[in-house]
PyMOL Python script that loads the backbone (N, CA, C, O; Angstrom):
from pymol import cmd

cmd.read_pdbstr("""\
ATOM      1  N   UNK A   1     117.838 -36.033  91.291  1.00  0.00           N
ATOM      2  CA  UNK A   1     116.906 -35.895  92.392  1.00  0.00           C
ATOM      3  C   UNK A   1     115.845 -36.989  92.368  1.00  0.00           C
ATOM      4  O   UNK A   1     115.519 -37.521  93.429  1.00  0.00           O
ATOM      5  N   UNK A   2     115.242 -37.383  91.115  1.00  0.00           N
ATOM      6  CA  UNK A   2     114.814 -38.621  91.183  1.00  0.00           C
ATOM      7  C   UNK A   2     114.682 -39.837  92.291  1.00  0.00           C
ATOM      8  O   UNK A   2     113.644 -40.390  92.655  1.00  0.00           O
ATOM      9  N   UNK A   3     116.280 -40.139  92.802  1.00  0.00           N
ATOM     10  CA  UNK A   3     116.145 -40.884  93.306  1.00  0.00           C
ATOM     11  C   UNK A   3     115.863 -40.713  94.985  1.00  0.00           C
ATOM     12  O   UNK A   3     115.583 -41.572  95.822  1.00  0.00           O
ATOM     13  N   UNK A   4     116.046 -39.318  95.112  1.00  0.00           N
ATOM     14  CA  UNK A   4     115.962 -38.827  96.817  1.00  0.00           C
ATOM     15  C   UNK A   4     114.288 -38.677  96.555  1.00  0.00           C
ATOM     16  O   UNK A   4     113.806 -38.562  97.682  1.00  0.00           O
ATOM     17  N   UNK A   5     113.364 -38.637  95.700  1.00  0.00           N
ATOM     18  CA  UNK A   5     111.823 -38.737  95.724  1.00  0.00           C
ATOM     19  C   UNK A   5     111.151 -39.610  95.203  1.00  0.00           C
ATOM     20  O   UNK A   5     110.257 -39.444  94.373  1.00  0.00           O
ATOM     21  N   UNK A   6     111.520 -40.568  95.637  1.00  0.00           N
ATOM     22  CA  UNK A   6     110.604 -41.503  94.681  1.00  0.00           C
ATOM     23  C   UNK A   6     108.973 -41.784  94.557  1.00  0.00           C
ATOM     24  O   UNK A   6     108.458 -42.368  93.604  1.00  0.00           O
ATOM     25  N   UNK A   7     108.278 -41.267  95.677  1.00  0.00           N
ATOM     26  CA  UNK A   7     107.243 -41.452  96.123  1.00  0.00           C
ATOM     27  C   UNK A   7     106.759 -40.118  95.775  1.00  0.00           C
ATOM     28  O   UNK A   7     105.937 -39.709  96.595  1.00  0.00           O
ATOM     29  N   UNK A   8     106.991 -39.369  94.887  1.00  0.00           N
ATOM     30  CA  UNK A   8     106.684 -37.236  94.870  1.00  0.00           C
ATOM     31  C   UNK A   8     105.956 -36.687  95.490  1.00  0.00           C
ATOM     32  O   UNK A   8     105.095 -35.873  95.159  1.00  0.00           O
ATOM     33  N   UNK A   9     106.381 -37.294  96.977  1.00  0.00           N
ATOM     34  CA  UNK A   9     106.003 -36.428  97.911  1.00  0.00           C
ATOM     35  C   UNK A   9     106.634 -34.742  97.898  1.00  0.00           C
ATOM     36  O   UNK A   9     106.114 -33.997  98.729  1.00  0.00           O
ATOM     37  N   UNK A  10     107.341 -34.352  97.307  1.00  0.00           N
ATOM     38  CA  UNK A  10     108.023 -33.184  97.133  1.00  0.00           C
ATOM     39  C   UNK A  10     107.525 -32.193  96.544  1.00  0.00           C
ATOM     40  O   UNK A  10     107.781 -31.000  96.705  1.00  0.00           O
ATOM     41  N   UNK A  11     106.350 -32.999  95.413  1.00  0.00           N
ATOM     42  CA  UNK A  11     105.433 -32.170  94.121  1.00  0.00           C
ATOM     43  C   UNK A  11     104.258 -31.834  94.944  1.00  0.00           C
ATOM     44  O   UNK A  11     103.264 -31.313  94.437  1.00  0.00           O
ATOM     45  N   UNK A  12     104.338 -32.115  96.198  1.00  0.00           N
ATOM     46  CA  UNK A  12     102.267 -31.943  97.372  1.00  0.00           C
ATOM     47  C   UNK A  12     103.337 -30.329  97.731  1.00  0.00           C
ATOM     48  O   UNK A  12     102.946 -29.881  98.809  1.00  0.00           O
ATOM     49  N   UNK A  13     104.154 -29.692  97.309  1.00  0.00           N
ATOM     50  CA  UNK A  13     104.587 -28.292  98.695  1.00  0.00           C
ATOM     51  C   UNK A  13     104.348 -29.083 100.253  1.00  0.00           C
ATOM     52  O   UNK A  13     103.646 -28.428 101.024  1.00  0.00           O
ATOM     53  N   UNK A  14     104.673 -29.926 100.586  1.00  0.00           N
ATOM     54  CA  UNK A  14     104.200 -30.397 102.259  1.00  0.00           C
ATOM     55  C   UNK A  14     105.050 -29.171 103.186  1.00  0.00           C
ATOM     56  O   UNK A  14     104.398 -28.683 104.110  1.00  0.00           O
ATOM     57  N   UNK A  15     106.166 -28.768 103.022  1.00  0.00           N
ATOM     58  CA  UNK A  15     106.675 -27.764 103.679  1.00  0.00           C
ATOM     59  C   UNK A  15     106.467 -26.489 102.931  1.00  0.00           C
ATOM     60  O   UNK A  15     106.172 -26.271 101.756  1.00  0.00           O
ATOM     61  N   UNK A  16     106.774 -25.497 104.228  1.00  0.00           N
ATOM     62  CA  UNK A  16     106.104 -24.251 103.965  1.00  0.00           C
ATOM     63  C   UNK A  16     107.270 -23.009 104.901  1.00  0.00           C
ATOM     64  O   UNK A  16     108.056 -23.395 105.766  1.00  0.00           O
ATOM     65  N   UNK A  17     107.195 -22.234 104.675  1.00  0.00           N
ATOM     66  CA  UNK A  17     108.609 -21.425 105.943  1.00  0.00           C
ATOM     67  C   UNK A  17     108.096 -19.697 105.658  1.00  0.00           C
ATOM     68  O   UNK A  17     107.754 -19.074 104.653  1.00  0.00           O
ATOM     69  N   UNK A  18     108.258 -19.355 107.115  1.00  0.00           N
ATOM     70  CA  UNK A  18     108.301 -18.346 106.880  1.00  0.00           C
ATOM     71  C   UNK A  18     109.507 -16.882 107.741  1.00  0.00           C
ATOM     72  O   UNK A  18     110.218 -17.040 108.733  1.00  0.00           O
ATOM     73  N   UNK A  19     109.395 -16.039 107.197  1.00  0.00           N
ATOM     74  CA  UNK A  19     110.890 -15.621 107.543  1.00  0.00           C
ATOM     75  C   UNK A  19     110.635 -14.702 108.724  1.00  0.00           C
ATOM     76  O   UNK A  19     109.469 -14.786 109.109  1.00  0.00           O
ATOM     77  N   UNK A  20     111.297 -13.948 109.332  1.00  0.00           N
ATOM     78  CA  UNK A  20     110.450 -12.799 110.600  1.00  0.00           C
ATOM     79  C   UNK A  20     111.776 -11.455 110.131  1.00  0.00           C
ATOM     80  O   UNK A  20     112.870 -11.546 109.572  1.00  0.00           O
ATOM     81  N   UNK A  21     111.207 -10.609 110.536  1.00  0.00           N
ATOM     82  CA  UNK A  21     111.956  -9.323 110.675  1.00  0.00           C
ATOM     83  C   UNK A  21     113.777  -9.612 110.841  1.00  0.00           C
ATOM     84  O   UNK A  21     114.772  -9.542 110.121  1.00  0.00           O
ATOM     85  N   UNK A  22     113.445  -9.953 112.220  1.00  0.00           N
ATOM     86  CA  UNK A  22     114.886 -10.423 113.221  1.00  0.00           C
ATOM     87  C   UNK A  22     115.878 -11.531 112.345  1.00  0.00           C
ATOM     88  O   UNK A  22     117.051 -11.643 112.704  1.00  0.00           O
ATOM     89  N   UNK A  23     115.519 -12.101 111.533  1.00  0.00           N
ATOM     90  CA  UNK A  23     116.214 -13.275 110.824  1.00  0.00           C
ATOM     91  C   UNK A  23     115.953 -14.299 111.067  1.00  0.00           C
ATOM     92  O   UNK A  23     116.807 -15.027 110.563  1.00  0.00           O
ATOM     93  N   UNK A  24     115.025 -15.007 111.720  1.00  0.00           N
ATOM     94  CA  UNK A  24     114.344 -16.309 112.467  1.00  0.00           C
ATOM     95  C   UNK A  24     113.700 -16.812 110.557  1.00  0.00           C
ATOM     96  O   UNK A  24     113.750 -16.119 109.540  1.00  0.00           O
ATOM     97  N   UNK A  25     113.282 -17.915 110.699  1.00  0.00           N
ATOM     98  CA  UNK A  25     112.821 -18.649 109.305  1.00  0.00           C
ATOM     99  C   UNK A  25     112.038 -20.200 110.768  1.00  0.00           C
ATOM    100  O   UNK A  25     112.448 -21.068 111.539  1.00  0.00           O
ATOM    101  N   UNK A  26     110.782 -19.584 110.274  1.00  0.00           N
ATOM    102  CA  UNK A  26     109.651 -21.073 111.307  1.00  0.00           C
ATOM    103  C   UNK A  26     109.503 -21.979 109.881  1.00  0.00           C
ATOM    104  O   UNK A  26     109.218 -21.534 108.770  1.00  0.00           O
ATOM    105  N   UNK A  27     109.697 -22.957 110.138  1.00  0.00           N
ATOM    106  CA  UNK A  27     109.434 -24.245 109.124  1.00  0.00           C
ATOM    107  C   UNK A  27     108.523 -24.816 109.526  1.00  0.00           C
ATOM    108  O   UNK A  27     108.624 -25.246 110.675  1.00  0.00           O
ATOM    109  N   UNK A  28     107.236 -25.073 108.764  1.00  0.00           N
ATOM    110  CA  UNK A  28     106.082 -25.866 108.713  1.00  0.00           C
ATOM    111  C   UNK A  28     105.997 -26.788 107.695  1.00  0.00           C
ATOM    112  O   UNK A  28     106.423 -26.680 106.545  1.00  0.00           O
ATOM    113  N   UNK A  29     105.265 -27.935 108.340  1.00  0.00           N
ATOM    114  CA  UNK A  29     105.286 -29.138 107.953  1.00  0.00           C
ATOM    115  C   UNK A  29     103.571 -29.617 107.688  1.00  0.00           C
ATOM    116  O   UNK A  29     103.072 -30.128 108.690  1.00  0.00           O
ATOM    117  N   UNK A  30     102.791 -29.527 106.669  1.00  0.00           N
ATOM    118  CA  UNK A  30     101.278 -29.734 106.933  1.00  0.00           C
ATOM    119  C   UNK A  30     100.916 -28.201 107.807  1.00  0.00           C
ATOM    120  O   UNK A  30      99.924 -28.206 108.536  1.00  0.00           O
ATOM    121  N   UNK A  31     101.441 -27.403 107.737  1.00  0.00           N
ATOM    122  CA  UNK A  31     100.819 -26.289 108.579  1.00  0.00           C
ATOM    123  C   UNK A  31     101.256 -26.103 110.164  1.00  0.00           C
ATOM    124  O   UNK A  31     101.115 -25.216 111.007  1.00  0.00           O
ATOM    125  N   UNK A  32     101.859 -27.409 110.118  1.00  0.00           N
ATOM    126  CA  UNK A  32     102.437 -27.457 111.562  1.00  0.00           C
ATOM    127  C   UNK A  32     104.007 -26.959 111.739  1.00  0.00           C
ATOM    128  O   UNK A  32     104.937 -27.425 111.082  1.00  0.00           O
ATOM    129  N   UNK A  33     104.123 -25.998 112.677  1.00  0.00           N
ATOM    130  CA  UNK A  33     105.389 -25.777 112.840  1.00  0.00           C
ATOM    131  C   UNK A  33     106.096 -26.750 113.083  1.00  0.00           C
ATOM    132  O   UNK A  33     105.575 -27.590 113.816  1.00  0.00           O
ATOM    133  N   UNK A  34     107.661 -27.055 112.536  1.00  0.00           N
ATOM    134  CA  UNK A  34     108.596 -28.219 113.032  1.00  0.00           C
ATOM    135  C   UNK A  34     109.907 -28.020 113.511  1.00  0.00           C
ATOM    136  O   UNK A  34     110.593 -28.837 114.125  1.00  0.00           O
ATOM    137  N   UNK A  35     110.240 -26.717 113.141  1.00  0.00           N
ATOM    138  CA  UNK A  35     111.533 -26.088 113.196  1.00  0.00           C
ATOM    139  C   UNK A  35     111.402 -24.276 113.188  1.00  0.00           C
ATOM    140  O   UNK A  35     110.635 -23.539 112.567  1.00  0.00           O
ATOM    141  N   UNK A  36     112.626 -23.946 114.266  1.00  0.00           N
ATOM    142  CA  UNK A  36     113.315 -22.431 114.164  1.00  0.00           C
ATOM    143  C   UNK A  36     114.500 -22.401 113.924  1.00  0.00           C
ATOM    144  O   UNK A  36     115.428 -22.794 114.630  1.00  0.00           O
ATOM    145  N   UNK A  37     114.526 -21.783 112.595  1.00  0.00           N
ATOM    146  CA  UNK A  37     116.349 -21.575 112.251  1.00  0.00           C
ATOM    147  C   UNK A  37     116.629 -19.878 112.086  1.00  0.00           C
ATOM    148  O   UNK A  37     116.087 -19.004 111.408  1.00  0.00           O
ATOM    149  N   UNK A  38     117.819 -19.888 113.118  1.00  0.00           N
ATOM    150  CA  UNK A  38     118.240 -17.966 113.507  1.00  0.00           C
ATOM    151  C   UNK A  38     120.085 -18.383 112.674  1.00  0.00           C
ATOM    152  O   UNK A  38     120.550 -19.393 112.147  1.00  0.00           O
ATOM    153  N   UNK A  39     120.595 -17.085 112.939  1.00  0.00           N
ATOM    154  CA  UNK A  39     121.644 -17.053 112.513  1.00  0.00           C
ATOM    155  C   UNK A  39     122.087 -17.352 111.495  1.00  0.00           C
ATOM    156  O   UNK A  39     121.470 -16.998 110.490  1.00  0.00           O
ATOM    157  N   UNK A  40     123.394 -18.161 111.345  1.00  0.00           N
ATOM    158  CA  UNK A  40     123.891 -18.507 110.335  1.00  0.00           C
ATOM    159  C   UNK A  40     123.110 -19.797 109.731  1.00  0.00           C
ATOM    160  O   UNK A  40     123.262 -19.924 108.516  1.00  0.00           O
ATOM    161  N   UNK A  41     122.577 -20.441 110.147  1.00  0.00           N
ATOM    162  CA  UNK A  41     121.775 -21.260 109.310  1.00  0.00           C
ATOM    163  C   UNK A  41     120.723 -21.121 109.035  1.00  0.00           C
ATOM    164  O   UNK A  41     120.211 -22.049 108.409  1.00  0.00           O
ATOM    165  N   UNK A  42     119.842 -19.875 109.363  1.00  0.00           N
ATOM    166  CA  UNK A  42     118.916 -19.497 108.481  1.00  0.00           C
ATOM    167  C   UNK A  42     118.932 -18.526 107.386  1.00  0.00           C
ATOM    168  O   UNK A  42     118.046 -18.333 106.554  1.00  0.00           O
ATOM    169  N   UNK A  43     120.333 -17.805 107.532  1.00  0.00           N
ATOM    170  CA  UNK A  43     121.381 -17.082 106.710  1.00  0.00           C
ATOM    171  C   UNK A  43     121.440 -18.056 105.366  1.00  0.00           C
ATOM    172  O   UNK A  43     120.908 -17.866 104.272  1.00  0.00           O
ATOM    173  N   UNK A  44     122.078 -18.913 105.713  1.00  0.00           N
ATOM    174  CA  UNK A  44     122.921 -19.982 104.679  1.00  0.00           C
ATOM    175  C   UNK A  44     121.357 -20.515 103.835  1.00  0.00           C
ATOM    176  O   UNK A  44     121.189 -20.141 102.675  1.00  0.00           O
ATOM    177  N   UNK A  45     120.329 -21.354 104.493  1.00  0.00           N
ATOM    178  CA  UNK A  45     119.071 -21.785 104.087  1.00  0.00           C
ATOM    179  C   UNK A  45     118.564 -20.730 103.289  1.00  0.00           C
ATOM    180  O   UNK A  45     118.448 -20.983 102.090  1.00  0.00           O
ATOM    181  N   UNK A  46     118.165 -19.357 103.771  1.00  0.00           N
ATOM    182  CA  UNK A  46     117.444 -18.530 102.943  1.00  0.00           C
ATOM    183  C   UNK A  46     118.617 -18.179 101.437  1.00  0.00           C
ATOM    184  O   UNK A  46     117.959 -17.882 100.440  1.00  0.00           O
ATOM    185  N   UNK A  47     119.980 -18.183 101.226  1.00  0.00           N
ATOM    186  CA  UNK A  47     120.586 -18.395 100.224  1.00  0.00           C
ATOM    187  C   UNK A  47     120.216 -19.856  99.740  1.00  0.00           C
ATOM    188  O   UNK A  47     119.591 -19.850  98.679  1.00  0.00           O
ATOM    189  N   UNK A  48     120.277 -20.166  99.874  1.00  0.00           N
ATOM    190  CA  UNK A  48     119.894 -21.680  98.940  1.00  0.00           C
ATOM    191  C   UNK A  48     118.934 -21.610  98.354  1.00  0.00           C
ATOM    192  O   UNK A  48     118.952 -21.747  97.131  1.00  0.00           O
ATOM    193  N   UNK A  49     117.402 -21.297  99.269  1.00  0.00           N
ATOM    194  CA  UNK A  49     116.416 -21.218  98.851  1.00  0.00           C
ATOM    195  C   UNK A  49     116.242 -20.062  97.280  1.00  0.00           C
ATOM    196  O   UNK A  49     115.501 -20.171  96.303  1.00  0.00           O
ATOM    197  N   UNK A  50     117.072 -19.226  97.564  1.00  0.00           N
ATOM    198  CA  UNK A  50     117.008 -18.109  96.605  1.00  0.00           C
ATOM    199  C   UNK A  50     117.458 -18.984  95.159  1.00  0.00           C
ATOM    200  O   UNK A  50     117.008 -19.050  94.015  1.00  0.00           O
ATOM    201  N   UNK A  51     118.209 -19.390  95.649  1.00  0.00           N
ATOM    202  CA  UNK A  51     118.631 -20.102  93.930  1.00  0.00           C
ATOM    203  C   UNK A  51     117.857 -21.305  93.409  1.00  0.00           C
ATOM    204  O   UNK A  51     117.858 -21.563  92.206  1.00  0.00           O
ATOM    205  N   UNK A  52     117.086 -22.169  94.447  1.00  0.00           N
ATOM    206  CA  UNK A  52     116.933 -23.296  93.860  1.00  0.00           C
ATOM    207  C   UNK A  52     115.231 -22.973  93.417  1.00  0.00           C
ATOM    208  O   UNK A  52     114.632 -21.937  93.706  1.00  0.00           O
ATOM    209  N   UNK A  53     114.711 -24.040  92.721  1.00  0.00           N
ATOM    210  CA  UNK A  53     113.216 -24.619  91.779  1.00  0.00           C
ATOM    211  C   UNK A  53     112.569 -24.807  93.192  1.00  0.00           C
ATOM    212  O   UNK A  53     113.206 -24.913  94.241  1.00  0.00           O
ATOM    213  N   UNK A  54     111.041 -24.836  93.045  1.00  0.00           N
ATOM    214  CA  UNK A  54     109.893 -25.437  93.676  1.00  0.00           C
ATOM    215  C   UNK A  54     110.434 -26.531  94.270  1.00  0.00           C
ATOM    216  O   UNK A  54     110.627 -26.244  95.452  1.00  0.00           O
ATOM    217  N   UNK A  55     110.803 -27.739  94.015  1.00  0.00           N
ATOM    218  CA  UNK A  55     110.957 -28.932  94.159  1.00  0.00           C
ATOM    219  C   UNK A  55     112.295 -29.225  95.115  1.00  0.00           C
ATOM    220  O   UNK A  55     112.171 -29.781  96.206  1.00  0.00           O
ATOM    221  N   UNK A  56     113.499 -28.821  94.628  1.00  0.00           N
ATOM    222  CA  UNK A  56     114.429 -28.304  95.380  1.00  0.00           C
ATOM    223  C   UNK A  56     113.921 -27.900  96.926  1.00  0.00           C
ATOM    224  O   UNK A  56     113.805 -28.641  97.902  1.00  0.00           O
ATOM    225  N   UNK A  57     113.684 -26.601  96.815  1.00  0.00           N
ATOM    226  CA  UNK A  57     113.175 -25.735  98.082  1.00  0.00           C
ATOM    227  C   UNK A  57     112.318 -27.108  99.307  1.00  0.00           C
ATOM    228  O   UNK A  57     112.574 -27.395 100.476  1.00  0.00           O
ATOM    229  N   UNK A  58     111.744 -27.409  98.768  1.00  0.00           N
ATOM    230  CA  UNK A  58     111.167 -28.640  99.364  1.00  0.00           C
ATOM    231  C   UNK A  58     111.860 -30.011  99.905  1.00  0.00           C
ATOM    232  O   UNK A  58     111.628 -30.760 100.855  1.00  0.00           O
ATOM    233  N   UNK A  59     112.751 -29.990  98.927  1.00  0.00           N
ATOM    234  CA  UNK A  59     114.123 -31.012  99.609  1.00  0.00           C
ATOM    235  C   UNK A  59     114.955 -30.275 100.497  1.00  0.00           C
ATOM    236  O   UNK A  59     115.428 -30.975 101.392  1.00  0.00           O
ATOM    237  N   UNK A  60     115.251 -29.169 100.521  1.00  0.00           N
ATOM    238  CA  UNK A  60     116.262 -28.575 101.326  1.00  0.00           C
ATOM    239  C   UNK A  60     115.393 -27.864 102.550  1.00  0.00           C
ATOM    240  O   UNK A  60     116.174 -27.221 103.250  1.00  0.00           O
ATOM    241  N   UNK A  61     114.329 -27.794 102.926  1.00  0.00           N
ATOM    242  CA  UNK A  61     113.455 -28.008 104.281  1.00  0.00           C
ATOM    243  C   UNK A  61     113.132 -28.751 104.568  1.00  0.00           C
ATOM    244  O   UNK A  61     112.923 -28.557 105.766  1.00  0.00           O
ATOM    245  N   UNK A  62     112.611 -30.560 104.108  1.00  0.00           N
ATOM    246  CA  UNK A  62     113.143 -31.520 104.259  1.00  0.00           C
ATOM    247  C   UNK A  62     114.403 -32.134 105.054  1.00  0.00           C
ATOM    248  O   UNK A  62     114.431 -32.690 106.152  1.00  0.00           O
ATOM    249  N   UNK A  63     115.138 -31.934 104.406  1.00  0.00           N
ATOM    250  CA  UNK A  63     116.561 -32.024 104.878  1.00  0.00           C
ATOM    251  C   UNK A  63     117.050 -31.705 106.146  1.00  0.00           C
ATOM    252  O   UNK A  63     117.691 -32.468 106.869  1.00  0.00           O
ATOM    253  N   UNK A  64     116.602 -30.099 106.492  1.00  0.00           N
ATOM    254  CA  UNK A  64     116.924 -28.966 107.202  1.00  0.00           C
ATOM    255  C   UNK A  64     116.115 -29.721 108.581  1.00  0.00           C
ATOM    256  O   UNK A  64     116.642 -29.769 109.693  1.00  0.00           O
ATOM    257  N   UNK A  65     115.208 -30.097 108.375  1.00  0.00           N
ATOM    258  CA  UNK A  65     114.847 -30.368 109.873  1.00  0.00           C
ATOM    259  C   UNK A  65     114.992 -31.822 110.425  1.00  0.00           C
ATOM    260  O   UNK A  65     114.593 -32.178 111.534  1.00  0.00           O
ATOM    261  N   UNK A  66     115.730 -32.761 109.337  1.00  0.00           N
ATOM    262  CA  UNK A  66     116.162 -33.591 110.182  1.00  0.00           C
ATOM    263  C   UNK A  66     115.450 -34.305 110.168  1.00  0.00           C
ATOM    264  O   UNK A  66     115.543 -34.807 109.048  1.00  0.00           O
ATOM    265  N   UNK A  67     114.072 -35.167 111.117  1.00  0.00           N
ATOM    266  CA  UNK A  67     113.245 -36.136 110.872  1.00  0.00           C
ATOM    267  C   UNK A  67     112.553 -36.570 110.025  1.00  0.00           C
ATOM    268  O   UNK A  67     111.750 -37.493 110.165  1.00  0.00           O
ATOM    269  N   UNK A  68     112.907 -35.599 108.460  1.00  0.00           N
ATOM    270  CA  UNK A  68     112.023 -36.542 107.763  1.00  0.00           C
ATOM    271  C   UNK A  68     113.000 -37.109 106.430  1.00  0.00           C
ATOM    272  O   UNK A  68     113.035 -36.722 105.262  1.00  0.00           O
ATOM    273  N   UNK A  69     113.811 -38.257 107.184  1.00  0.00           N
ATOM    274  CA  UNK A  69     114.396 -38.724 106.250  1.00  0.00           C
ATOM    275  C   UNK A  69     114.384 -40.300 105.966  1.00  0.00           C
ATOM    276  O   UNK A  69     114.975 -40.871 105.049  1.00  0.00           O
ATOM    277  N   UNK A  70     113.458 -40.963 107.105  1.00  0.00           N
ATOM    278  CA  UNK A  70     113.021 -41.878 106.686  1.00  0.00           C
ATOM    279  C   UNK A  70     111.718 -42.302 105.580  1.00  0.00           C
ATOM    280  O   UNK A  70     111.660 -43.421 105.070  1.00  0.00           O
ATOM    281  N   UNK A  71     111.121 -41.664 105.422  1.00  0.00           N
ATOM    282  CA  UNK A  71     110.435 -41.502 104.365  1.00  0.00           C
ATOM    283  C   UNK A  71     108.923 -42.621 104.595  1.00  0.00           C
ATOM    284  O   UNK A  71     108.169 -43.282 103.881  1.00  0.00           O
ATOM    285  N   UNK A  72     109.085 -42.334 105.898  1.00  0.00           N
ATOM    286  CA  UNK A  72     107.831 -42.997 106.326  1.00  0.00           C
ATOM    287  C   UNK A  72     106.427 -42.141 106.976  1.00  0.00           C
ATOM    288  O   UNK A  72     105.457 -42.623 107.560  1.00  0.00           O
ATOM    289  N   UNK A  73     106.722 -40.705 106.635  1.00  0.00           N
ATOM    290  CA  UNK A  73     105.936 -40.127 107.425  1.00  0.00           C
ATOM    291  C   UNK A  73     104.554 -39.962 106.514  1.00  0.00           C
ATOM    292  O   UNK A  73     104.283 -40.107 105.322  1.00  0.00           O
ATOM    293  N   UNK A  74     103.908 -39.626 107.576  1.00  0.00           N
ATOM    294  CA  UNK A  74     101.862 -39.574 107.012  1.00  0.00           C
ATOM    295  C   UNK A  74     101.526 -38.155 107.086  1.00  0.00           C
ATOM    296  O   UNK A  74     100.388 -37.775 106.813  1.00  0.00           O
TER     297      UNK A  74
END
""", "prot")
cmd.dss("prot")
cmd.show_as("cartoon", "prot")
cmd.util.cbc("prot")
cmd.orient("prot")
């Protein structure tokens, strides 16, 4: 994993999620919402999340929403 963080931006928690009754999971970014994941991919995400570390969890909401993979964001 090293090399997918080089900058440890991953060690600040910058993402944050939270889950709802219905199965919805809102992904925040700085406090800001960025994403809604229902169904099977918030199914599949909330398993992942269950197994993986602090640091992990943070790469795989990362990931999950897609724009932040240039690694230029502020």
């Amino acid at each position: 994993m090293s090399n997918v963080d080089k900058r440890n931006k991953l060690d600040e928690q910058i993402f944050s999620y939270r889950t709802t009754k219905d199965g919805k999971i809102f992904i925040y970014w700085y406090d800001k919402q960025v994403k809604i994941l229902k169904g099977k991919q918030a199914s599949k995400l909330l398993l992942k999340i269950s197994r993986a570390d602090k640091k992990e969890k943070q790469l795989l909401l990362a990931k999950i929403t897609e724009n932040f993979k240039k690694g230029n964001e502020k």
